[in-house]
C-alpha positions in Angstrom: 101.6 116.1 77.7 98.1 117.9 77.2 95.2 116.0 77.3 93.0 119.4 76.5 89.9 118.6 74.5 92.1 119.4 70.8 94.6 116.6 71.4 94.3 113.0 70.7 93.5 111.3 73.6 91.2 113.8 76.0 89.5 114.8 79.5 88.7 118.0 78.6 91.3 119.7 80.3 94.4 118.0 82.0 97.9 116.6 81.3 100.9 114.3 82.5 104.0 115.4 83.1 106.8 113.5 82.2 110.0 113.3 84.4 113.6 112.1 83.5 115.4 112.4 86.7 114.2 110.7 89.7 115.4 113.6 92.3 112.7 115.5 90.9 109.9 113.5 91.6 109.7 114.0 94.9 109.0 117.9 94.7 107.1 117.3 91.6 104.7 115.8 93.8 104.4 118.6 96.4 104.1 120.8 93.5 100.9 119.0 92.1 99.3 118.3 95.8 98.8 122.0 96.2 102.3 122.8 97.7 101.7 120.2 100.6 103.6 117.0 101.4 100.1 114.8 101.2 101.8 112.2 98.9 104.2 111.2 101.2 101.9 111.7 104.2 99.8 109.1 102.3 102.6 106.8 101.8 103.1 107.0 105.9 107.0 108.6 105.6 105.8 112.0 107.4 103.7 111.9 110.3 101.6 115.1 109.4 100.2 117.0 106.1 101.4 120.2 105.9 102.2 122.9 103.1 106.2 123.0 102.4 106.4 124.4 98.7 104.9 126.3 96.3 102.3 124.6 94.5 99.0 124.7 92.8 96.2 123.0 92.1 97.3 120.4 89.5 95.2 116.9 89.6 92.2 116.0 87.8 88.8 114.9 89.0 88.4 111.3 89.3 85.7 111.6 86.6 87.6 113.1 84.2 90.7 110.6 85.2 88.4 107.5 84.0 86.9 109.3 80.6 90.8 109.8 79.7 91.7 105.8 81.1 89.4 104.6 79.0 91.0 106.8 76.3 94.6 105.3 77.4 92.9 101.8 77.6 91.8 101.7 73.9 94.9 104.1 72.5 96.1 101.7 69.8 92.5 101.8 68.1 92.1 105.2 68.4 95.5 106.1 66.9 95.1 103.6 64.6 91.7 105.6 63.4 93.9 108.7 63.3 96.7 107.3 60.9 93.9 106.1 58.5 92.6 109.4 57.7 95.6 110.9 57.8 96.9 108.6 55.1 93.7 109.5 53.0 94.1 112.7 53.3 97.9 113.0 52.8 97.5 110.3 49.1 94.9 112.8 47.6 95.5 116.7 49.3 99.9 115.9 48.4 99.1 116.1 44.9 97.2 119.4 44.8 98.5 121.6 47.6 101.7 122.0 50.0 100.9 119.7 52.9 103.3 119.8 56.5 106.4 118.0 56.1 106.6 115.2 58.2 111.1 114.1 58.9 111.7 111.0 58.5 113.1 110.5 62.0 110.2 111.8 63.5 107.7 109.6 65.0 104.2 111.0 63.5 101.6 111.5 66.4 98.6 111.9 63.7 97.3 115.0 65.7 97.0 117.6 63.0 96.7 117.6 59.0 97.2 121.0 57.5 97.3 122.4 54.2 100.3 125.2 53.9 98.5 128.0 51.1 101.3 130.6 49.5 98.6 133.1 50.6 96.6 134.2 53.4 93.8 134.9 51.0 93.5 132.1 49.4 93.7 130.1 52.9 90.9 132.6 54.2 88.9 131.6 51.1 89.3 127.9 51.6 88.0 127.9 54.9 85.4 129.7 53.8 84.9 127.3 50.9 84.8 123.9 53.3 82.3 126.5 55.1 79.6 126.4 52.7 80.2 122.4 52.2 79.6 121.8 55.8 83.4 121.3 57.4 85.1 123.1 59.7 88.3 123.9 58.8 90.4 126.3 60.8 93.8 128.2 61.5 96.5 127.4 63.4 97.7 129.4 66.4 98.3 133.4 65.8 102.3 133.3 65.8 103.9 134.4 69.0 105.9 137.5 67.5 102.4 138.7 66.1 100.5 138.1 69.0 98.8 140.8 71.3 101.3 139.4 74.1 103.9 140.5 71.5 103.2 143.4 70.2 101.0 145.7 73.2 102.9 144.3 76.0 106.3 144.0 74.8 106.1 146.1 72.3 107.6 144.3 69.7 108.1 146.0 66.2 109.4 143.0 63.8 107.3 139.8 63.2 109.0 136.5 62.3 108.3 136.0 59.0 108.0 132.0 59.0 105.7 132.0 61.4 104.1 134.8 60.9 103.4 133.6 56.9 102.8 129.8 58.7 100.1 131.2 60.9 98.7 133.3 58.0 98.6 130.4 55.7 98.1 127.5 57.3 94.6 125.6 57.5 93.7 122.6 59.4 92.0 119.8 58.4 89.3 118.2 60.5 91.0 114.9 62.2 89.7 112.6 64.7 89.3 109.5 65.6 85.6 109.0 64.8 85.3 110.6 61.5 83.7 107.7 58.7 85.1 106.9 55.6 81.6 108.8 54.0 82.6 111.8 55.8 86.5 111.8 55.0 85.0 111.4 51.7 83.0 114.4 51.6 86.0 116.6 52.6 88.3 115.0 50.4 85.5 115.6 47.3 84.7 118.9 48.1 88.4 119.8 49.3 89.5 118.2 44.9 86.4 120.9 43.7 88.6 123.7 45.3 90.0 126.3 42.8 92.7 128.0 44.2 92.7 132.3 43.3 
């Protein structure tokens, strides 16, 4: 789980990681602590710290572990914040453009609103658009069969086309939990005085 500066709760850079076997923990830990057996030196069941894996440096600073438990602490607010502009923006921007499907089984996270444009053009001139109104709007991730990764180093020659038209075409909406109702306002005006080419 990411806690990078993007996602809904934040420390700038950071995550969890979330484990489903318990034999797994154990070098999990050793992992995160560098590739040494601190955690269990700590806990007194080796008498000395020493390095027995691989490992990296994993853990976060203690400041940035209390601006993201304060985060945690008020989680139910901040989603709650979250869900309300999503829901404003999904009752209005439904009826005029092609919003991300949501499945019914699915528990929504409210992380990201995106408009889904059958062009690249017209996304590129609705950014632009929001631009001159003062919001930030902005594109998704490059797809990974397009990507420099892709093509230069491994060299390949056919894109996928559903990404490739997804990352072309999709636009995200500014979302977080401390926009106002005045500002989701504004975007929701100006987004209504759009005129799609």
């Amino acid at each position: 789980m990411s806690f990078h500066a993007t996602k809904n709760f934040t420390c700038g850079e950071g995550g969890a990681l979330l484990i489903n076997d318990k034999t797994l923990i154990k070098r999990a830990k050793i992992i995160i602590e560098k590739g040494t057996n601190r955690a269990s030196f700590l806990n007194k069941d080796v008498k000395k710290y020493e390095w027995v894996d691989q490992g990296s440096s994993y853990i976060i600073s203690d400041i940035l572990a209390s601006i993201l438990y304060s985060q945690l602490k008020n989680s139910k607010k901040i989603l709650s914040n979250r869900k309300k502009t999503w829901n404003m923006y999904e009752k209005v921007i439904s009826k005029l453009f092609t919003t991300q499907h949501i499945p019914t089984k699915c528990e929504q996270g409210y992380h990201i609103f995106s408009i889904i444009f059958s062009n690249k053009n017209t996304a590129n001139k609705f950014i632009e658009f929001l631009k001159v109104n003062k919001i930030t709007a902005k594109k998704h991730y490059t797809d990974l069969s397009s990507s420099y990764f892709s093509t230069k180093k491994l060299g390949v020659k056919k894109f996928c086309k559903v990404s490739k038209n997804l990352s072309d075409c999709l636009v995200r909406l500014p979302l977080h939990n401390e926009l106002s109702i005045k500002e989701i306002n504004h975007i929701l005006n100006s987004i209504k005085r759009f005129k799609v080419i």
